[in-house]
PQR file with spaces between the fields and no chain letter, atoms N, CA, C, O and H, PARSE charges and radii, in Angstrom:
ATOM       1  N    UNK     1      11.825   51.816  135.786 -0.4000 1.5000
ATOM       2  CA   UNK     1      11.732   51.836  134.343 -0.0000 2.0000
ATOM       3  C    UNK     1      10.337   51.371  133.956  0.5500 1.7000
ATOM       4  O    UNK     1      10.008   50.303  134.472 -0.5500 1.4000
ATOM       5  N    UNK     2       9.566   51.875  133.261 -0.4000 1.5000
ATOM       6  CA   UNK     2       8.225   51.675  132.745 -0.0000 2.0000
ATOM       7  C    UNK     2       8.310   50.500  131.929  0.5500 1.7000
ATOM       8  O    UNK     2       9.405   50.314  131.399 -0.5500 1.4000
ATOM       9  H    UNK     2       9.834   52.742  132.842  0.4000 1.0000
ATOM      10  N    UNK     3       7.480   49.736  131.726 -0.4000 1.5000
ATOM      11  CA   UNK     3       7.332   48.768  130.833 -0.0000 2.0000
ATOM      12  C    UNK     3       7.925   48.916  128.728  0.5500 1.7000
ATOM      13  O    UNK     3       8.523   48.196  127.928 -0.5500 1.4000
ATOM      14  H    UNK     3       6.590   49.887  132.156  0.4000 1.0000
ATOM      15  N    UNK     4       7.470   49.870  128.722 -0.4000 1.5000
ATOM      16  CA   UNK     4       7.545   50.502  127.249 -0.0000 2.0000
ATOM      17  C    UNK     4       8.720   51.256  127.033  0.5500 1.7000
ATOM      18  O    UNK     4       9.045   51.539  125.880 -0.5500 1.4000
ATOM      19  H    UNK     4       6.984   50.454  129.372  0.4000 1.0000
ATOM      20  N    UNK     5       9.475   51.655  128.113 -0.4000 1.5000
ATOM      21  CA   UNK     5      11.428   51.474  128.076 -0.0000 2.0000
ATOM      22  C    UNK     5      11.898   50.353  128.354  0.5500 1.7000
ATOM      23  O    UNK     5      13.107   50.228  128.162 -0.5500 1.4000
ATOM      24  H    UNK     5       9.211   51.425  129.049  0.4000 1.0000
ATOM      25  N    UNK     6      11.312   49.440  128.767 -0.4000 1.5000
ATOM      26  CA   UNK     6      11.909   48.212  129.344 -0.0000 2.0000
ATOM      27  C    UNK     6      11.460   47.475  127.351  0.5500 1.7000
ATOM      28  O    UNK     6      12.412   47.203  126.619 -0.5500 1.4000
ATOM      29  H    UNK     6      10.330   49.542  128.923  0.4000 1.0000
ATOM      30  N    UNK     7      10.305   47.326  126.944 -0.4000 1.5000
ATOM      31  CA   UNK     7      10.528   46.880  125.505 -0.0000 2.0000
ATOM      32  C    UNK     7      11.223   47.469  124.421  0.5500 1.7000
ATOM      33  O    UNK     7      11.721   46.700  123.599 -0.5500 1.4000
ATOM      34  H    UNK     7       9.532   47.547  127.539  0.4000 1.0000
ATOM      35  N    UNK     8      11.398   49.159  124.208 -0.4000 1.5000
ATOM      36  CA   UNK     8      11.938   49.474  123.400 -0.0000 2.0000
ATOM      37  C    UNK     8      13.783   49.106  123.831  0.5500 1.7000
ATOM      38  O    UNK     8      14.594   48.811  122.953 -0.5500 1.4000
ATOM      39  H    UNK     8      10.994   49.783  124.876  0.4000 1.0000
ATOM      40  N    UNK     9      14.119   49.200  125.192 -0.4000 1.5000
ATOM      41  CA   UNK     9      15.638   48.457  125.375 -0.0000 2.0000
ATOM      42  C    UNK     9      15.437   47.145  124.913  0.5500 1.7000
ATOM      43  O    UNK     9      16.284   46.668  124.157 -0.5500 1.4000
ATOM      44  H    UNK     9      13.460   49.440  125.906  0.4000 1.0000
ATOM      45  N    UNK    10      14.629   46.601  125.184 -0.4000 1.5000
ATOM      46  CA   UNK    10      14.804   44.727  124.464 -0.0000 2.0000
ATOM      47  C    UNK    10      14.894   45.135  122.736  0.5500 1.7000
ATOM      48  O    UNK    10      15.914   44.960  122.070 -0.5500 1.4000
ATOM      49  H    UNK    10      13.941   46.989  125.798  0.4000 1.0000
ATOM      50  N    UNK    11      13.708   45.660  122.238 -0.4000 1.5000
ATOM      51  CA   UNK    11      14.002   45.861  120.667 -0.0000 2.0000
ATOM      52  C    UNK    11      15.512   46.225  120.301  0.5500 1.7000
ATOM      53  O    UNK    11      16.278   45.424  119.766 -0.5500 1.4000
ATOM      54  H    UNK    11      12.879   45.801  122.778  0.4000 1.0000
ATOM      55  N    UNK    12      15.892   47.723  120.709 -0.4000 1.5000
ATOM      56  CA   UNK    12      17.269   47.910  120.697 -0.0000 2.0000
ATOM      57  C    UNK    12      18.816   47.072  120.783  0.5500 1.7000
ATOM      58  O    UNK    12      19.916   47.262  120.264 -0.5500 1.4000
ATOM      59  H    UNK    12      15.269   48.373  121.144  0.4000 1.0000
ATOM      60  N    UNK    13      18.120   45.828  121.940 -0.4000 1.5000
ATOM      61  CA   UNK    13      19.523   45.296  122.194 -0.0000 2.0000
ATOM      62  C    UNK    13      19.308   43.935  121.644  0.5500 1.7000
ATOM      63  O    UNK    13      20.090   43.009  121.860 -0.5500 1.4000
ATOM      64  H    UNK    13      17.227   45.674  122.362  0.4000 1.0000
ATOM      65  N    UNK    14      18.038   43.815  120.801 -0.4000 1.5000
ATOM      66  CA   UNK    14      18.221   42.502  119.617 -0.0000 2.0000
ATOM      67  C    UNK    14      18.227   43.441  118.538  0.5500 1.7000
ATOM      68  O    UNK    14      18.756   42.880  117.579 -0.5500 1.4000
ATOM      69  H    UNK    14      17.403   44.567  120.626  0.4000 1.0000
ATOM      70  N    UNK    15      17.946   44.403  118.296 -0.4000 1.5000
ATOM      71  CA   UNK    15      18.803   44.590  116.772 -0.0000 2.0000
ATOM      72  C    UNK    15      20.308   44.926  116.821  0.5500 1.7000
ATOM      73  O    UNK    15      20.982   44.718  115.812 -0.5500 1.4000
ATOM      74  H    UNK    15      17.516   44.859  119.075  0.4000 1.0000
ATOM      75  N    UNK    16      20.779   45.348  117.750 -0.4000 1.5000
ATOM      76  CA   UNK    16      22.345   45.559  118.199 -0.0000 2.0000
ATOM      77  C    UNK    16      22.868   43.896  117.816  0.5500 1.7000
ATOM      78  O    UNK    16      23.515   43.544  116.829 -0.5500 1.4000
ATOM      79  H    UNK    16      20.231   45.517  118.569  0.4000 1.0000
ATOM      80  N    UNK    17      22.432   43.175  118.768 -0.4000 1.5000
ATOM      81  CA   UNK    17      23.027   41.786  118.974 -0.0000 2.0000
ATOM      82  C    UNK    17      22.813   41.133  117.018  0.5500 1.7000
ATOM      83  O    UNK    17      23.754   40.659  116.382 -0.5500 1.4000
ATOM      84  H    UNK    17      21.907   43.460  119.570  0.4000 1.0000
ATOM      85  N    UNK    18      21.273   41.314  116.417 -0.4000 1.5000
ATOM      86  CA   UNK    18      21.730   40.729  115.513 -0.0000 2.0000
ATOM      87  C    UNK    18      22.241   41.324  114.357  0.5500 1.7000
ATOM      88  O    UNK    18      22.003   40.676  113.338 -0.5500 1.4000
ATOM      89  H    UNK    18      20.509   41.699  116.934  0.4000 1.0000
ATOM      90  N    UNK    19      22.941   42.475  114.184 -0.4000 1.5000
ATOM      91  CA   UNK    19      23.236   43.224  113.020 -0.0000 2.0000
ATOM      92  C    UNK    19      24.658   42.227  113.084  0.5500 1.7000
ATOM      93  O    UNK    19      24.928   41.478  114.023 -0.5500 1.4000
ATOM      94  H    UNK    19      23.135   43.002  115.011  0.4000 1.0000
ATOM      95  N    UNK    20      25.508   42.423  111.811 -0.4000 1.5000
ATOM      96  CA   UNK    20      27.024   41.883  111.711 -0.0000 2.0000
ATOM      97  C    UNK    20      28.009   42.745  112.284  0.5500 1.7000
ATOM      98  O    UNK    20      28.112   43.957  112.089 -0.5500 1.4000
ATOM      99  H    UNK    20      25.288   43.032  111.048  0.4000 1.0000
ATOM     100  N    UNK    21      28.745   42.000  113.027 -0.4000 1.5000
ATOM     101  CA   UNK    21      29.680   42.457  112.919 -0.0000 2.0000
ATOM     102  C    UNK    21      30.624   43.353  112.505  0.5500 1.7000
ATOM     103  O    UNK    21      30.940   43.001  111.369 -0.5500 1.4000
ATOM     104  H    UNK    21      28.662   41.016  113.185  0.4000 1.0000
ATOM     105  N    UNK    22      31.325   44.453  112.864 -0.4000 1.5000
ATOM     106  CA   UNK    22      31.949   45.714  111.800 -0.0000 2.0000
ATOM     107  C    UNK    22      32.827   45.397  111.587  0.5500 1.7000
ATOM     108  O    UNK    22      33.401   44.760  112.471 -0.5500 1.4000
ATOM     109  H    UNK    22      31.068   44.738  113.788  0.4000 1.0000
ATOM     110  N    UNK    23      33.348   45.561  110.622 -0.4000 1.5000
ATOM     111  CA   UNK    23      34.372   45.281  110.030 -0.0000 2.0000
ATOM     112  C    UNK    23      35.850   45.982  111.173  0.5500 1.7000
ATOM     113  O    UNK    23      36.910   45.462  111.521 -0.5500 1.4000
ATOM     114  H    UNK    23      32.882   46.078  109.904  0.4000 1.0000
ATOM     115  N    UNK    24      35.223   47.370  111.466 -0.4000 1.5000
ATOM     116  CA   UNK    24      36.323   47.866  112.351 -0.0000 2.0000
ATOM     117  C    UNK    24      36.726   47.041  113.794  0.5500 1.7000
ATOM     118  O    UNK    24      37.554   47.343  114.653 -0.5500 1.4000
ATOM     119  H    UNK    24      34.362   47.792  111.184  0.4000 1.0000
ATOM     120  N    UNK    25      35.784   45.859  113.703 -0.4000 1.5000
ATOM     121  CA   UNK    25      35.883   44.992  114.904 -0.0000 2.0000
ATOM     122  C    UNK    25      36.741   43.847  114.697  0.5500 1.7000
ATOM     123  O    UNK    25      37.700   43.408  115.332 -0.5500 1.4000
ATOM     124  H    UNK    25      35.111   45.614  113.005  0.4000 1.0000
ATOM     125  N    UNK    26      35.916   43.330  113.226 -0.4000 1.5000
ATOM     126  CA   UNK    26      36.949   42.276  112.644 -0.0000 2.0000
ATOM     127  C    UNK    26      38.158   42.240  112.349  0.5500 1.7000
ATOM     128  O    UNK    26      38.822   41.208  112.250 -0.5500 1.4000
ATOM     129  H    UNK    26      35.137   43.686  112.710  0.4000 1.0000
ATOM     130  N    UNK    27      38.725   43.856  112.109 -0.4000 1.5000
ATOM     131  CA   UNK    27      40.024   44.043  111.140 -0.0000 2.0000
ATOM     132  C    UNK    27      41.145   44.516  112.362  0.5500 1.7000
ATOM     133  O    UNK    27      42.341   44.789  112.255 -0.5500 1.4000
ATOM     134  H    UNK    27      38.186   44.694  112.190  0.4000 1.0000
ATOM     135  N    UNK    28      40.211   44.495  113.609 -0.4000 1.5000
ATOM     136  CA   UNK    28      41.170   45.589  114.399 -0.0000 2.0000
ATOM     137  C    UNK    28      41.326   44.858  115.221  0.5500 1.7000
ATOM     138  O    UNK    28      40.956   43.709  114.980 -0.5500 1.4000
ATOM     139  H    UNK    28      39.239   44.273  113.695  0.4000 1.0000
ATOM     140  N    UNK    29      42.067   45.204  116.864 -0.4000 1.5000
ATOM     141  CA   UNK    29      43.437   44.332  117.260 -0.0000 2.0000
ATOM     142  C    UNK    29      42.136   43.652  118.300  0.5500 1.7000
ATOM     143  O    UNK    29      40.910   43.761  118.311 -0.5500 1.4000
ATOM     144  H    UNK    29      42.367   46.137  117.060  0.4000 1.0000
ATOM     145  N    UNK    30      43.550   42.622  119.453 -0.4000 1.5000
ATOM     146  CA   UNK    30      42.256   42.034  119.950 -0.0000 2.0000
ATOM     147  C    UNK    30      41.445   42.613  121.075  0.5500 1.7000
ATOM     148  O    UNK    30      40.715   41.949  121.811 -0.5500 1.4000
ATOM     149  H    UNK    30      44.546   42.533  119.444  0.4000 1.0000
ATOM     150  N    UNK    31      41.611   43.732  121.134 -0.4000 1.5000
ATOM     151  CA   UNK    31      41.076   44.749  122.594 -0.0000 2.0000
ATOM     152  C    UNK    31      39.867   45.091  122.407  0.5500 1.7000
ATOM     153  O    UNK    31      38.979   45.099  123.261 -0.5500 1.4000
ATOM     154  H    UNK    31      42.204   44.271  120.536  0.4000 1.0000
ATOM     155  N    UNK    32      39.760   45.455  121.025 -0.4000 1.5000
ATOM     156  CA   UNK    32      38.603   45.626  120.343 -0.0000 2.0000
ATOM     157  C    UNK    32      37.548   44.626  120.195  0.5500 1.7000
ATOM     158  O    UNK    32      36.364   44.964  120.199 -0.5500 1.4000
ATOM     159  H    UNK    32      40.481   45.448  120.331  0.4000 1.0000
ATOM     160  N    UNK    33      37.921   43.404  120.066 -0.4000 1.5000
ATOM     161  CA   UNK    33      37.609   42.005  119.813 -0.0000 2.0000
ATOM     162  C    UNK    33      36.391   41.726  121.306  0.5500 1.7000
ATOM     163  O    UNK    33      35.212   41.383  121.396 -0.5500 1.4000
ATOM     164  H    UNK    33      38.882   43.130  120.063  0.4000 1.0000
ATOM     165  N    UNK    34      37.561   42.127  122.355 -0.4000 1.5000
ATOM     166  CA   UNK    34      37.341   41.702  123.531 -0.0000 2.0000
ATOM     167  C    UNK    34      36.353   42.546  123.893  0.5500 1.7000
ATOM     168  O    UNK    34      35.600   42.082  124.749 -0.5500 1.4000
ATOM     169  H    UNK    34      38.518   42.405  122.283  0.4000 1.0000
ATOM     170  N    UNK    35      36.039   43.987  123.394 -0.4000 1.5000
ATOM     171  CA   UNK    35      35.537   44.295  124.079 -0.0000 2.0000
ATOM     172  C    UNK    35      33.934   44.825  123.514  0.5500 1.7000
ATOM     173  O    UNK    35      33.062   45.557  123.984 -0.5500 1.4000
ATOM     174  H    UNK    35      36.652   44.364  122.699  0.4000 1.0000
ATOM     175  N    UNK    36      34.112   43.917  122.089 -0.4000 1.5000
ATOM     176  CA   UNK    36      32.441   43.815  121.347 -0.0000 2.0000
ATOM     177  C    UNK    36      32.258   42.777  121.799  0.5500 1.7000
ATOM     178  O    UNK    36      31.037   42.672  121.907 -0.5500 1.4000
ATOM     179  H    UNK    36      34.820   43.323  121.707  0.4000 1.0000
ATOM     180  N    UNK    37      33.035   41.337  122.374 -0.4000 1.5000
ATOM     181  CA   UNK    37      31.854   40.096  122.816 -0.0000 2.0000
ATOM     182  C    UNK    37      31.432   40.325  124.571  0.5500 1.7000
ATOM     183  O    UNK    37      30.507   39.816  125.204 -0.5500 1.4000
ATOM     184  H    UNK    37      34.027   41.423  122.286  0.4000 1.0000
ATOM     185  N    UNK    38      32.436   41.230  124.998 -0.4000 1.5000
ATOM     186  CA   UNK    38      31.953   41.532  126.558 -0.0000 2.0000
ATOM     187  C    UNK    38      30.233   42.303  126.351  0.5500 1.7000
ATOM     188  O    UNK    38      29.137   41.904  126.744 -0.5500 1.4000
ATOM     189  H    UNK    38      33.187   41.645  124.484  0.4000 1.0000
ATOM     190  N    UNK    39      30.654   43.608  125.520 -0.4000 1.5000
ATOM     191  CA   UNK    39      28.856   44.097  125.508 -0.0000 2.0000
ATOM     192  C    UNK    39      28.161   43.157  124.968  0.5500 1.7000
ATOM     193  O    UNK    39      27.133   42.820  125.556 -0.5500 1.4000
ATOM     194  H    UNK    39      31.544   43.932  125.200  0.4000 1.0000
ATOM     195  N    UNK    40      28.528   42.490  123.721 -0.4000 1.5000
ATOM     196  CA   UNK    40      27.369   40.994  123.409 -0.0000 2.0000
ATOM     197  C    UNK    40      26.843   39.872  124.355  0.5500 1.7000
ATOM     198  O    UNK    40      25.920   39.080  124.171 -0.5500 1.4000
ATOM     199  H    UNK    40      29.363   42.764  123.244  0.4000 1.0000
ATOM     200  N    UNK    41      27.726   40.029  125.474 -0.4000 1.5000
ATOM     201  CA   UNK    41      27.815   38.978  126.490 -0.0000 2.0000
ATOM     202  C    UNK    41      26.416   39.536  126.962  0.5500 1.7000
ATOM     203  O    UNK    41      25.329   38.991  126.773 -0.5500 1.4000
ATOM     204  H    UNK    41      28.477   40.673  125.623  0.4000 1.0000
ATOM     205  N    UNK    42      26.737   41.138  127.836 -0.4000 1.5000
ATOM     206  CA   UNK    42      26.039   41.815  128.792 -0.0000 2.0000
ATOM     207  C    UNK    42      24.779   41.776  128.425  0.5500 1.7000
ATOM     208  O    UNK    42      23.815   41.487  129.134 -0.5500 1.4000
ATOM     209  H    UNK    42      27.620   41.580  127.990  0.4000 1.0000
ATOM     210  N    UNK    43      24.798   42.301  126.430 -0.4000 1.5000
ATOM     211  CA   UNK    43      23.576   42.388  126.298 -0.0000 2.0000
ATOM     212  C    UNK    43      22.485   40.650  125.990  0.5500 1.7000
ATOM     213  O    UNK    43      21.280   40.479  125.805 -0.5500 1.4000
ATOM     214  H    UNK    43      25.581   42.536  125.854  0.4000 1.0000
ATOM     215  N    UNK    44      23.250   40.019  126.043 -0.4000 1.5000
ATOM     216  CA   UNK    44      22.669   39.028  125.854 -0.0000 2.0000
ATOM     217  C    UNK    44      21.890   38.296  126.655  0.5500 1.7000
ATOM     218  O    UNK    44      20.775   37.829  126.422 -0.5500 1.4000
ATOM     219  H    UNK    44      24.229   40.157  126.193  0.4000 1.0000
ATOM     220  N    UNK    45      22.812   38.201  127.996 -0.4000 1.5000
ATOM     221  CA   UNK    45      22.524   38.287  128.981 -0.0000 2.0000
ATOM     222  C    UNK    45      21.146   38.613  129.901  0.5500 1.7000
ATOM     223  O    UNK    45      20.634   37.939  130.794 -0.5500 1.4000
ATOM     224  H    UNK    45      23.717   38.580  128.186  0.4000 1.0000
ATOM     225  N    UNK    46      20.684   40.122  129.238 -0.4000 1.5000
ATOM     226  CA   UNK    46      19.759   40.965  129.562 -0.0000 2.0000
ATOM     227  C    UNK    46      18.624   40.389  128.523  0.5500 1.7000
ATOM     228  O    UNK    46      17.432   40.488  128.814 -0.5500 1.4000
ATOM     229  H    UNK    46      21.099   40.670  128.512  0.4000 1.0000
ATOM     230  N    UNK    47      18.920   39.972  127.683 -0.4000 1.5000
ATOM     231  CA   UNK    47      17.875   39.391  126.738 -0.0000 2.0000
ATOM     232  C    UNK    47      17.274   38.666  127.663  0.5500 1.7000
ATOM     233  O    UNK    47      16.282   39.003  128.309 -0.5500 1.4000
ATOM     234  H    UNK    47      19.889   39.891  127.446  0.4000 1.0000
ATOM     235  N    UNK    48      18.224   37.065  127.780 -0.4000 1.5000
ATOM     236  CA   UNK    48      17.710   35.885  128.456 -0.0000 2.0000
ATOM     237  C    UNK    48      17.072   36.373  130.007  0.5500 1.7000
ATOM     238  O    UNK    48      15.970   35.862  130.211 -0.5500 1.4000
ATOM     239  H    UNK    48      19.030   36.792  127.255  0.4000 1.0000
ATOM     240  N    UNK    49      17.341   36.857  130.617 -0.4000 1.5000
ATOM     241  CA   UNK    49      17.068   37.381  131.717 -0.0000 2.0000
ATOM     242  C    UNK    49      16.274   38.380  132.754  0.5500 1.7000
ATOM     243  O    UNK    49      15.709   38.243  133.839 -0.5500 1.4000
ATOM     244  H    UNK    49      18.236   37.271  130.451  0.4000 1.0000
ATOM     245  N    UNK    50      16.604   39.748  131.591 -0.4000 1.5000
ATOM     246  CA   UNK    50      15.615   40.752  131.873 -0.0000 2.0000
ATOM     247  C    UNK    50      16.026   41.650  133.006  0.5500 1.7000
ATOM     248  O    UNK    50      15.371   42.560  133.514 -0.5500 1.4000
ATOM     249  H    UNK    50      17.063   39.858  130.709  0.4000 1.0000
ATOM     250  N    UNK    51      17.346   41.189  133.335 -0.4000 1.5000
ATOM     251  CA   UNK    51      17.903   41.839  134.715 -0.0000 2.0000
ATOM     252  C    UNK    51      18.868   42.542  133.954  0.5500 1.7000
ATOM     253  O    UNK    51      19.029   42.438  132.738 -0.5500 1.4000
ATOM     254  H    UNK    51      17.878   40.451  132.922  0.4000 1.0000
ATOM     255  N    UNK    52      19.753   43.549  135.045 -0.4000 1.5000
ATOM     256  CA   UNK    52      20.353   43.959  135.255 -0.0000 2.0000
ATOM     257  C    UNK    52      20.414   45.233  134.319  0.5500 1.7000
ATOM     258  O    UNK    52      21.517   45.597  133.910 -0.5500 1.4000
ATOM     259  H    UNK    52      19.623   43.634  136.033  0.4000 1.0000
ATOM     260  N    UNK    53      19.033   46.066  133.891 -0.4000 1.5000
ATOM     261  CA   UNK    53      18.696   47.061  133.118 -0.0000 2.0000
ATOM     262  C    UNK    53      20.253   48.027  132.783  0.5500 1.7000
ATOM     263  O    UNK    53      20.971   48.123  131.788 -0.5500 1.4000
ATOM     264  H    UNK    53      18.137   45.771  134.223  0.4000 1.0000
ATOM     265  N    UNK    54      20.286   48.526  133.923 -0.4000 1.5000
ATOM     266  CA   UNK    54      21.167   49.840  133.703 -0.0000 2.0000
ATOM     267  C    UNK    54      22.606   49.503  133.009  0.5500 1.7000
ATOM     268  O    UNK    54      23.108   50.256  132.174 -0.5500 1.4000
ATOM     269  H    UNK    54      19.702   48.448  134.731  0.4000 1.0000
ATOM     270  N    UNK    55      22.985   48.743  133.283 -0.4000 1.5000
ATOM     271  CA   UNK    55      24.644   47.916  132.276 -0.0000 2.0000
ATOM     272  C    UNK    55      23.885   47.331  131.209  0.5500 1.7000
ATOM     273  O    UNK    55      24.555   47.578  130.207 -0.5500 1.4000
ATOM     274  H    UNK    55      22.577   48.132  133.961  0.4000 1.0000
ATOM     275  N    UNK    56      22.677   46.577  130.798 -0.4000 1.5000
ATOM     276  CA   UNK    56      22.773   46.086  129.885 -0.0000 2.0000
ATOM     277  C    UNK    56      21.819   47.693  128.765  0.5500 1.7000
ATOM     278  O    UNK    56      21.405   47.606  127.609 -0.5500 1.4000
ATOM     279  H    UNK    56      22.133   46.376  131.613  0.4000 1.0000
ATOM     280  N    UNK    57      21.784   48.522  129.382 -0.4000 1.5000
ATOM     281  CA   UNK    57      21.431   49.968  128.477 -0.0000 2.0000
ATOM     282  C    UNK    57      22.889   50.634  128.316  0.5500 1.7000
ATOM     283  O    UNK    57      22.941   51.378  127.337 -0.5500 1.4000
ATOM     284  H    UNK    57      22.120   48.593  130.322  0.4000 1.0000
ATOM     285  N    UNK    58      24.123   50.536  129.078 -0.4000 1.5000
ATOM     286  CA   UNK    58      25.220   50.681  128.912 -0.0000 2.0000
ATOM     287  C    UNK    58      25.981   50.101  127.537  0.5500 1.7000
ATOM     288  O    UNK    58      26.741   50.691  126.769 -0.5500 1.4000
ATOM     289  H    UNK    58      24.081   49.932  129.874  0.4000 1.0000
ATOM     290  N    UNK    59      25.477   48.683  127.515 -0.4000 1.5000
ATOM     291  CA   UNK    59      26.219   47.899  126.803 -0.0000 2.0000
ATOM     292  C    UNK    59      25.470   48.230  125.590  0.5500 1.7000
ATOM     293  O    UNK    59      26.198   48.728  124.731 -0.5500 1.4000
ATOM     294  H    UNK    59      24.860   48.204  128.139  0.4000 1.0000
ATOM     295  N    UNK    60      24.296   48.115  125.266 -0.4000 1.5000
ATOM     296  CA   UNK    60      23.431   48.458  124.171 -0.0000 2.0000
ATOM     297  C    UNK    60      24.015   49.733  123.227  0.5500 1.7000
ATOM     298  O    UNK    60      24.565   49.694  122.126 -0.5500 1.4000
ATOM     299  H    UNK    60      23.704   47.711  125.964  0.4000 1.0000
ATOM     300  N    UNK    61      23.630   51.033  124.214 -0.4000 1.5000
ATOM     301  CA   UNK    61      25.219   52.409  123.796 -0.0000 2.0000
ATOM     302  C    UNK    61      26.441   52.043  123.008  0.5500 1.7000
ATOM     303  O    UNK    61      26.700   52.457  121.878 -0.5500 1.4000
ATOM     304  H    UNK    61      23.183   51.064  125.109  0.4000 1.0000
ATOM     305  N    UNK    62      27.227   51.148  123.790 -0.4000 1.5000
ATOM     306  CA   UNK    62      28.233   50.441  123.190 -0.0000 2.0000
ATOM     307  C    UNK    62      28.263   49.861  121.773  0.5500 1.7000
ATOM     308  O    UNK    62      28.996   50.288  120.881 -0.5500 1.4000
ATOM     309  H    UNK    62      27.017   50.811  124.708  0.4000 1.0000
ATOM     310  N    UNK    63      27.348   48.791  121.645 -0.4000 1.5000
ATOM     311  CA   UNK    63      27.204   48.291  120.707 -0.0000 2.0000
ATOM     312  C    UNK    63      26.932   49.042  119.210  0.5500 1.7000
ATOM     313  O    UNK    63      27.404   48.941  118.077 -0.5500 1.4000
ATOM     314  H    UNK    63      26.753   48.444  122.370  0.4000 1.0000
ATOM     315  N    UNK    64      25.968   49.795  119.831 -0.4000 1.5000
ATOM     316  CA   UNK    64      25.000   50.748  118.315 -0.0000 2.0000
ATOM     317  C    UNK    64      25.926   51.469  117.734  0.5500 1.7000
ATOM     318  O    UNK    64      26.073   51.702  116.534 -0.5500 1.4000
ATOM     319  H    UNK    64      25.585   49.877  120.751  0.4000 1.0000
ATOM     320  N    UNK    65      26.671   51.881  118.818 -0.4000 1.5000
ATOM     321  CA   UNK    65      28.354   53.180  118.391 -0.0000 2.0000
ATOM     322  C    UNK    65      29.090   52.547  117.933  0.5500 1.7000
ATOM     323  O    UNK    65      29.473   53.081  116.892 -0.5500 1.4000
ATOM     324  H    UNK    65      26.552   51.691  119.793  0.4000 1.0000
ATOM     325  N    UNK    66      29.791   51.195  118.196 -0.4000 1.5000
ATOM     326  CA   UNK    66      30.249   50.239  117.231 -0.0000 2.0000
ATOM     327  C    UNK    66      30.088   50.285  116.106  0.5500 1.7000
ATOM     328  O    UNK    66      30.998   50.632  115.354 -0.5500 1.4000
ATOM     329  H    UNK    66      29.480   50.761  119.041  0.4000 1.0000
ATOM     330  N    UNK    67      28.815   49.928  115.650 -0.4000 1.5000
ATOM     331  CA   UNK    67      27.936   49.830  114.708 -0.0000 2.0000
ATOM     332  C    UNK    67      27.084   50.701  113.742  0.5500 1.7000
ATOM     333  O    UNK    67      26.357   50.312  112.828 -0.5500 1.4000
ATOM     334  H    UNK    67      28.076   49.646  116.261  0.4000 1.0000
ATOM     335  N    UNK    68      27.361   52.069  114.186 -0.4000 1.5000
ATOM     336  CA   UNK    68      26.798   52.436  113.654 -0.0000 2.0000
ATOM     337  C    UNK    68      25.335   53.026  113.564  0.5500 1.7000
ATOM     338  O    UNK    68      24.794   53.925  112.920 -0.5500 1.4000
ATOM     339  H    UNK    68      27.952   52.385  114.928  0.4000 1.0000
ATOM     340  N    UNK    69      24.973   52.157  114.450 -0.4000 1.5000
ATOM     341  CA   UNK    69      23.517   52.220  114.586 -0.0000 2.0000
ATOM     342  C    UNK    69      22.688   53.483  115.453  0.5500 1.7000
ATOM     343  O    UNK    69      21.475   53.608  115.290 -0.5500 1.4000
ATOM     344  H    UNK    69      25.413   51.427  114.973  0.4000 1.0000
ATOM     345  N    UNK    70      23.374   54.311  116.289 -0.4000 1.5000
ATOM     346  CA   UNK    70      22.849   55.187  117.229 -0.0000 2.0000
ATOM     347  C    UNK    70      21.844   56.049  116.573  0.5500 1.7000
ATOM     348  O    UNK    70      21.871   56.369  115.385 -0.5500 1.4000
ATOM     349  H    UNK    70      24.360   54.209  116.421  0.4000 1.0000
ATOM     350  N    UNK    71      21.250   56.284  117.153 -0.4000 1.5000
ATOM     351  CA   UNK    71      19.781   57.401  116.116 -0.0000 2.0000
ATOM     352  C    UNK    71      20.431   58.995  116.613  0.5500 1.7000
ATOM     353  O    UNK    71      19.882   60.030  116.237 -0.5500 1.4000
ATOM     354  H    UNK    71      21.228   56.024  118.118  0.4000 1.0000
């Protein structure tokens, strides 16, 4: 991974991590629950760390589709 995919995944997976919460997360059962703080975990993870690229670009996917956010 080049440096300049390796920053635009960091940009990506701090605006994922700090947008709110969806409501379809908040309102819905706990599987759902469980399975927006597992990608928050992963991607967080990858913040502090810088490892484990390919799951924490997995989890990032995850999140934005959650959210809304996918381009």
């Amino acid at each position: 991974m080049s440096p300049e995919e390796k920053r635009d995944l960091q940009y990506r997976a701090k605006r994922a991590i700090e947008a709110p919460v969806p409501k379809s997360v908040l309102e819905g059962n706990a599987r759902q629950a469980a399975d927006y703080k597992a990608c928050a975990a992963a991607v967080g993870a990858f913040l502090r760390t810088g490892h484990q690229i390919e799951r924490a670009r997995l989890h990032v996917l995850r999140l934005e589709g959650m959210q809304g956010l996918l381009p």
